[in-house]
N, CA, C and O atoms as CSV, one atom per row, in Angstrom:
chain,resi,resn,atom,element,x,y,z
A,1,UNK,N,N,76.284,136.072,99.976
A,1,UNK,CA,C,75.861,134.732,99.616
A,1,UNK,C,C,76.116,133.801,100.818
A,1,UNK,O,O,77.228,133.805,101.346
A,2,UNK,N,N,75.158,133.028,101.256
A,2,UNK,CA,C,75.309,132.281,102.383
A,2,UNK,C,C,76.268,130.804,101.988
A,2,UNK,O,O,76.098,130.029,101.047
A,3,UNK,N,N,77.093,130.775,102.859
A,3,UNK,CA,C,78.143,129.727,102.513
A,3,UNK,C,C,77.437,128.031,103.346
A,3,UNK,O,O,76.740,127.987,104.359
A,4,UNK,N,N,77.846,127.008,102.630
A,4,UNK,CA,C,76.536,125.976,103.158
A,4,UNK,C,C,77.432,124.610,103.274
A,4,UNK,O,O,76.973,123.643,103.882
A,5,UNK,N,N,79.062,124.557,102.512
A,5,UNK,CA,C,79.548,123.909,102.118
A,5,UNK,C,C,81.267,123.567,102.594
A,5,UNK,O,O,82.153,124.122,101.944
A,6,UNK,N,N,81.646,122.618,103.770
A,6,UNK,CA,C,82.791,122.511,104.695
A,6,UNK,C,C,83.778,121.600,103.712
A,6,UNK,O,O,83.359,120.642,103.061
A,7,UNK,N,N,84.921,121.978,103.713
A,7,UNK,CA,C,85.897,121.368,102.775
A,7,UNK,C,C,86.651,120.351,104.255
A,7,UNK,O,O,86.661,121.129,105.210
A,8,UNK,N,N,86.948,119.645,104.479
A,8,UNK,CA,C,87.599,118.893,105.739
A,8,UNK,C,C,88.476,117.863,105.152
A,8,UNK,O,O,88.063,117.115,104.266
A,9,UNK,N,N,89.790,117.795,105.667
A,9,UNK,CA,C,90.630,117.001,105.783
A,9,UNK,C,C,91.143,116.668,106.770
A,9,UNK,O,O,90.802,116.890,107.932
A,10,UNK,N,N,92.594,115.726,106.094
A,10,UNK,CA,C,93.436,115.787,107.446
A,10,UNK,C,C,94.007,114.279,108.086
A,10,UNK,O,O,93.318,113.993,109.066
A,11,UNK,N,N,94.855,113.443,107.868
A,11,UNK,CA,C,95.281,112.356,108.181
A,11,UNK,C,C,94.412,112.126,109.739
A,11,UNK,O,O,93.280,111.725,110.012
A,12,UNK,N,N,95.682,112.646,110.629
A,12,UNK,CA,C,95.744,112.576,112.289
A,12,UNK,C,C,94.551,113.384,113.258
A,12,UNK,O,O,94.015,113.022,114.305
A,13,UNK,N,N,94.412,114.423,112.575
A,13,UNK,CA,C,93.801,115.404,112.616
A,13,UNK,C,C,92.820,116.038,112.025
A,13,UNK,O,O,92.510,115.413,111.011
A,14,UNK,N,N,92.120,117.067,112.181
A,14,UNK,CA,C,90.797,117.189,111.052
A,14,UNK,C,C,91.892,118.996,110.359
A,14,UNK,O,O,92.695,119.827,110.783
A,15,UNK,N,N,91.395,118.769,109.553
A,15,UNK,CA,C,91.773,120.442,108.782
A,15,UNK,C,C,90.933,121.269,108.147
A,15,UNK,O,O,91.170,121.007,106.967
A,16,UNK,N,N,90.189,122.011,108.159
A,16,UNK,CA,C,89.529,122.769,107.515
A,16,UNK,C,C,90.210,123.762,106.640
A,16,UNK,O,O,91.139,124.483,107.005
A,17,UNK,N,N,89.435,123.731,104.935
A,17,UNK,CA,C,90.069,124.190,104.269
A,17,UNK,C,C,89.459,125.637,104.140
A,17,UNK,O,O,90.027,126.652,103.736
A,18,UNK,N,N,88.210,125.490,104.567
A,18,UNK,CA,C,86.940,126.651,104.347
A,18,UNK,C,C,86.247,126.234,104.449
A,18,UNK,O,O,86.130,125.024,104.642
A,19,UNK,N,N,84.986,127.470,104.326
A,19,UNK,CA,C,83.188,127.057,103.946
A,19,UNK,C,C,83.444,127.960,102.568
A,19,UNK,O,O,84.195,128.867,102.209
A,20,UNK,N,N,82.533,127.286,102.105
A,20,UNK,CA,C,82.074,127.624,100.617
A,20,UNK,C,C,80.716,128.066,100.255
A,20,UNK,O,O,79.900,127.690,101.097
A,21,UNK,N,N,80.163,128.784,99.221
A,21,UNK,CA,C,78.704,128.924,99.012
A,21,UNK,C,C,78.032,127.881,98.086
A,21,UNK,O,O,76.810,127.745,98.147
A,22,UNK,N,N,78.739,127.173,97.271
A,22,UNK,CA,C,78.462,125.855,96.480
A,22,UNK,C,C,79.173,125.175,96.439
A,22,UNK,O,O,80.354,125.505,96.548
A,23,UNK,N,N,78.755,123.782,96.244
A,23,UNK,CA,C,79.014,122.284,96.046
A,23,UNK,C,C,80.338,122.388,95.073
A,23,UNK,O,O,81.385,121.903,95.500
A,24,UNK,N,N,80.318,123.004,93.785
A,24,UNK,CA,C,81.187,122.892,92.482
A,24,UNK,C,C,82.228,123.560,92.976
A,24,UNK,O,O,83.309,123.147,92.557
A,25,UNK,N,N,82.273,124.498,93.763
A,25,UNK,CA,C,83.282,125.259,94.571
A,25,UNK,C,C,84.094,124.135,95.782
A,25,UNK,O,O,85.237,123.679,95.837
A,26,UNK,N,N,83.122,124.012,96.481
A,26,UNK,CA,C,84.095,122.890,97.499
A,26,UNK,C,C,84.828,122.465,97.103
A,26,UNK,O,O,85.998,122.729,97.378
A,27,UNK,N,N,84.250,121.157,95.835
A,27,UNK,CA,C,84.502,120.509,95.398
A,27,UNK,C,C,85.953,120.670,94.559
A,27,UNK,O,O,86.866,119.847,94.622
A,28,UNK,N,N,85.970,121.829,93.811
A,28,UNK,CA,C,87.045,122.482,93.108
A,28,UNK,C,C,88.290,122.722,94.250
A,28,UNK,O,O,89.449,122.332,94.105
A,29,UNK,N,N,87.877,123.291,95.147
A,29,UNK,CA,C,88.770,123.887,96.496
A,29,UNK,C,C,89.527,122.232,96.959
A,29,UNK,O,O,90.743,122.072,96.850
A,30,UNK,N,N,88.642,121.161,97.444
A,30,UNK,CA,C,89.110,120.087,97.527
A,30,UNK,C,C,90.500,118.891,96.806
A,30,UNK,O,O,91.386,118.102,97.136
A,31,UNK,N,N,89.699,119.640,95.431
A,31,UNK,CA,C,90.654,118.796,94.521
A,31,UNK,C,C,92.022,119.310,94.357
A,31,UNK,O,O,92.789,118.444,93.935
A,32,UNK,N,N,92.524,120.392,94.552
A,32,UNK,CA,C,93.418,120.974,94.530
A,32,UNK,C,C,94.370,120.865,95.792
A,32,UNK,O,O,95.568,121.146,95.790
A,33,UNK,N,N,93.596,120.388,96.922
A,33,UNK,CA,C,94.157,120.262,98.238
A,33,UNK,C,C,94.373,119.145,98.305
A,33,UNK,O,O,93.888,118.941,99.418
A,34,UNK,N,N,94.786,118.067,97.938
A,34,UNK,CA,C,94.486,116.822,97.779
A,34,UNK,C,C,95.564,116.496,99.028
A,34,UNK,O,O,96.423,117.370,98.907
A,35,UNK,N,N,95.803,115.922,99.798
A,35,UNK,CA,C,96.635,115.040,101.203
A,35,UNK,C,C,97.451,113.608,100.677
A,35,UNK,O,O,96.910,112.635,100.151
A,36,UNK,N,N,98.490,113.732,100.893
A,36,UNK,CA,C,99.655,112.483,100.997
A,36,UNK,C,C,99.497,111.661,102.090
A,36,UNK,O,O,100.265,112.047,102.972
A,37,UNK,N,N,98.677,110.440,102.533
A,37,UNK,CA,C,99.025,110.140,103.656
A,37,UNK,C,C,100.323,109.444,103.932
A,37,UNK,O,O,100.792,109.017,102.877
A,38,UNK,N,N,100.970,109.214,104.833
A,38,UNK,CA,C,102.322,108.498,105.097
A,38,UNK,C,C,102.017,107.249,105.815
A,38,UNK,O,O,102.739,106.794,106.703
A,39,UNK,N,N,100.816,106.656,105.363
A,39,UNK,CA,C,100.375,105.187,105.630
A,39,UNK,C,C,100.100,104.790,104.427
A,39,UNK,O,O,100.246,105.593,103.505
A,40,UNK,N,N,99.569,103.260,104.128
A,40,UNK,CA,C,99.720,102.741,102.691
A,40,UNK,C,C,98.461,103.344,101.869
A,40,UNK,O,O,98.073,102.724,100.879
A,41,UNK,N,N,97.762,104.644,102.294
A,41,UNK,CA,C,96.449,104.922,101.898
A,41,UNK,C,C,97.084,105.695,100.538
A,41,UNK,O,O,96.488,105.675,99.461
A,42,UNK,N,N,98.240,106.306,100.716
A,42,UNK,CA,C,98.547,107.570,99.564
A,42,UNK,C,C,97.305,108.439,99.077
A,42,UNK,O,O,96.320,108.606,99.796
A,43,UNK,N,N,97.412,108.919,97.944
A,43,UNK,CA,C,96.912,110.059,98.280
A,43,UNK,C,C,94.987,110.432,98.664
A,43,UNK,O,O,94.076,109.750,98.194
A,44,UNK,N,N,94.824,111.395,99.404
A,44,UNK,CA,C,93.212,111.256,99.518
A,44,UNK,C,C,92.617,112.928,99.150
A,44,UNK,O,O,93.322,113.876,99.493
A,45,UNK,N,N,91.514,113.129,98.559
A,45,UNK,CA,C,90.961,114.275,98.595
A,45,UNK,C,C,90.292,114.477,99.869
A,45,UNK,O,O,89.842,113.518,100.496
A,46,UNK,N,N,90.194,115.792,100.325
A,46,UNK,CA,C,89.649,116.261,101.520
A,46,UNK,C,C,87.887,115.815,101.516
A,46,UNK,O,O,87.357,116.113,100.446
A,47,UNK,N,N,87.366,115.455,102.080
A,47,UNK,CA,C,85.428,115.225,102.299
A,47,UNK,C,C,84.908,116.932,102.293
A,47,UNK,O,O,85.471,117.796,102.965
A,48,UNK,N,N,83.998,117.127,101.598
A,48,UNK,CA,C,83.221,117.807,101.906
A,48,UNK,C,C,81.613,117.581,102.746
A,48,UNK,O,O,80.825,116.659,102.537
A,49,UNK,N,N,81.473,118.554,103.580
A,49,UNK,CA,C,80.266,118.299,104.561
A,49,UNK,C,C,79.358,119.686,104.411
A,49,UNK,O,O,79.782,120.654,103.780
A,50,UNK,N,N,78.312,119.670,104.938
A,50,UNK,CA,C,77.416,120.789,105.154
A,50,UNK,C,C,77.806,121.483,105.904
A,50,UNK,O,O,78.857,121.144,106.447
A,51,UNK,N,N,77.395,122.332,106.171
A,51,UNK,CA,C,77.815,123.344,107.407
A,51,UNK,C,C,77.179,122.886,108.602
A,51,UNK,O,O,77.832,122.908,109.646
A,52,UNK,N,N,76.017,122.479,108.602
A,52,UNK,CA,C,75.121,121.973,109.890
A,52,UNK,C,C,75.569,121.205,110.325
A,52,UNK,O,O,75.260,121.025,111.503
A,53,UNK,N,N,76.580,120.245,109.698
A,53,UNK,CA,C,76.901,118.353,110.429
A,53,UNK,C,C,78.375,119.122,110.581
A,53,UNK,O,O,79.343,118.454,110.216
A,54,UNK,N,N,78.562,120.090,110.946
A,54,UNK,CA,C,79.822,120.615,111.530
A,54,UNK,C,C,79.774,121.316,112.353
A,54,UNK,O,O,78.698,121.887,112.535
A,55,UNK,N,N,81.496,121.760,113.697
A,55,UNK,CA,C,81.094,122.605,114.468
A,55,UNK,C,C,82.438,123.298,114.477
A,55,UNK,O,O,83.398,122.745,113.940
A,56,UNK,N,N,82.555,124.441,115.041
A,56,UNK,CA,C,83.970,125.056,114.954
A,56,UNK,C,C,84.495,125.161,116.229
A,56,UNK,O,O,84.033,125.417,117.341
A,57,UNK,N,N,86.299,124.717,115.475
A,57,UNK,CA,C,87.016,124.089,116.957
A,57,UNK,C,C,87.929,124.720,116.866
A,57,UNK,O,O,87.773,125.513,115.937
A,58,UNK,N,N,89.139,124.857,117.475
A,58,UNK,CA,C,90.506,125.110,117.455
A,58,UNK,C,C,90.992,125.534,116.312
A,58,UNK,O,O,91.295,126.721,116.189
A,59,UNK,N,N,91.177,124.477,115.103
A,59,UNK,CA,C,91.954,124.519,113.599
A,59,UNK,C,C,90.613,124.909,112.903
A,59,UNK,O,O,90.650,124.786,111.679
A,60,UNK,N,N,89.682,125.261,113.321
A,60,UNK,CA,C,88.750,126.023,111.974
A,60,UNK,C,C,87.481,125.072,112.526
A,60,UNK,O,O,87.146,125.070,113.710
A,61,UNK,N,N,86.829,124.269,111.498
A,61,UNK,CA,C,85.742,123.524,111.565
A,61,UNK,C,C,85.752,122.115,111.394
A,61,UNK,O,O,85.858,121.800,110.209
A,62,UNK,N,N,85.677,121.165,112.186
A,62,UNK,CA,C,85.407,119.842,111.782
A,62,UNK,C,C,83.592,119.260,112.442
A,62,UNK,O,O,82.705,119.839,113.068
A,63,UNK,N,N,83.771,117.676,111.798
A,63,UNK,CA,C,82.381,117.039,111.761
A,63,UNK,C,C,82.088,116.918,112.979
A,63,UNK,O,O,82.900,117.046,113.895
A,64,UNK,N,N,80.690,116.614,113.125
A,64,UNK,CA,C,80.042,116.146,114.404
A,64,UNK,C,C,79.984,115.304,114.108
A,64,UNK,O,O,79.632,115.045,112.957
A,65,UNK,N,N,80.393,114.147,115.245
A,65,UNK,CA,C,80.395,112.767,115.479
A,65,UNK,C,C,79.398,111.933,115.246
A,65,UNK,O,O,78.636,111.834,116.207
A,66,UNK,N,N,79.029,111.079,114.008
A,66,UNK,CA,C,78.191,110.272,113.382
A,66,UNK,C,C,77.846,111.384,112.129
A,66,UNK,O,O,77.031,110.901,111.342
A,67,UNK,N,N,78.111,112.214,111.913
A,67,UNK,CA,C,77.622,112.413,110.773
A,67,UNK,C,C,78.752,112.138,109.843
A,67,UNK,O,O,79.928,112.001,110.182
A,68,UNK,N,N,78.076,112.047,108.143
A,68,UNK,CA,C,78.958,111.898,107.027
A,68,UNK,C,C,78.868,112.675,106.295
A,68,UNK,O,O,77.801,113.274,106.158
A,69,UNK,N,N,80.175,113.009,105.404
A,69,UNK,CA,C,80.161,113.855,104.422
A,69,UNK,C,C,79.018,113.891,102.847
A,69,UNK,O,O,78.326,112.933,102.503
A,70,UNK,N,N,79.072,114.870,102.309
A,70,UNK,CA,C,77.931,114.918,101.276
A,70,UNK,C,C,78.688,114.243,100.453
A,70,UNK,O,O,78.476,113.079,100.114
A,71,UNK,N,N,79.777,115.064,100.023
A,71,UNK,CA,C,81.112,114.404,98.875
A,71,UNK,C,C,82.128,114.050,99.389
A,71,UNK,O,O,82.710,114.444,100.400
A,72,UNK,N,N,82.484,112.805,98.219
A,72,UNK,CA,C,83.705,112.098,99.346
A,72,UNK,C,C,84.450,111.645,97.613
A,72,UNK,O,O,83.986,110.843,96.803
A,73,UNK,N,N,85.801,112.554,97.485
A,73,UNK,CA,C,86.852,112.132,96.435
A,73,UNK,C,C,87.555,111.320,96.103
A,73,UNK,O,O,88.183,110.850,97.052
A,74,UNK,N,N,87.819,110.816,95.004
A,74,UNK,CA,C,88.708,109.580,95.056
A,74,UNK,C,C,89.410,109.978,93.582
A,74,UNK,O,O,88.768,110.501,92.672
A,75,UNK,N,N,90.902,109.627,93.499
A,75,UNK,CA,C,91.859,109.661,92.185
A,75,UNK,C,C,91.314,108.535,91.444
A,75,UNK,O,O,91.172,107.572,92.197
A,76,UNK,N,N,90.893,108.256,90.037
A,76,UNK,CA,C,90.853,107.783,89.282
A,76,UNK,C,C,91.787,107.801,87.928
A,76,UNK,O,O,91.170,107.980,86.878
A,77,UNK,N,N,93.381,107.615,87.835
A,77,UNK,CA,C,94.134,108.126,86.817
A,77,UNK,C,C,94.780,109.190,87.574
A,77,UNK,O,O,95.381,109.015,88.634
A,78,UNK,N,N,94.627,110.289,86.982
A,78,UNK,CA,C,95.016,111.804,87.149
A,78,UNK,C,C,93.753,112.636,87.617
A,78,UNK,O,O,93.887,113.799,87.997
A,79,UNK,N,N,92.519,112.003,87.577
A,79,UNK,CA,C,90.977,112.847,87.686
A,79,UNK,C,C,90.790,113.128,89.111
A,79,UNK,O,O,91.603,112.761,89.959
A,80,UNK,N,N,89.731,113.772,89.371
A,80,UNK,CA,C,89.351,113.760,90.855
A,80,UNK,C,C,88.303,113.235,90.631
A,80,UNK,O,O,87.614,114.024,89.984
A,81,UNK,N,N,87.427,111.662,90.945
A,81,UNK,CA,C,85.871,111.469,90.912
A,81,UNK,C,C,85.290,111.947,92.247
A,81,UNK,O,O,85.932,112.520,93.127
A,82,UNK,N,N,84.092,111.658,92.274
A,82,UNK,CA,C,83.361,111.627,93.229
A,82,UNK,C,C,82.164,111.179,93.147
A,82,UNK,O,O,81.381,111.171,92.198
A,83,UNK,N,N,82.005,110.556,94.902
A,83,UNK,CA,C,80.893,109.914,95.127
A,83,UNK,C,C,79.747,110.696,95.524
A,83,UNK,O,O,78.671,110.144,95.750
């Protein structure tokens, strides 16, 4: 199954969590990884991106510069939404 789908985090730094073959998967993979920042942001879910608006570096895969993520998480309560 062709994987299409970049999980990315990461305060300072970018982190790659994986590629994925679907959206509901990232997305799932994301929410579970969720990041503490130690600035007044607290907590953030990782962005998911395509595979194309990414390139692979050092720590795995991060974005190419000007592009944006497909899904982008946010805590609502205890939930994970998304935009």
């Amino acid at each position: 199954m062709k994987k299409n789908y970049v999980v990315i985090g990461g305060q300072y730094f970018f982190y790659s969590y994986g590629v994925y073959p679907t959206l509901i998967g990232a997305k799932r993979v994301a929410a579970k990884n969720a990041e503490y920042w130690d600035n007044w942001q607290g907590w953030h879910i990782p962005a998911i991106y395509r595979l194309e608006d990414t390139e692979e570096g050092d720590n795995g895969r991060y974005p190419i510069p000007g592009t944006v993520p497909i899904a982008v998480g946010y805590l609502k309560g205890d939930r994970v939404r998304w935009n």
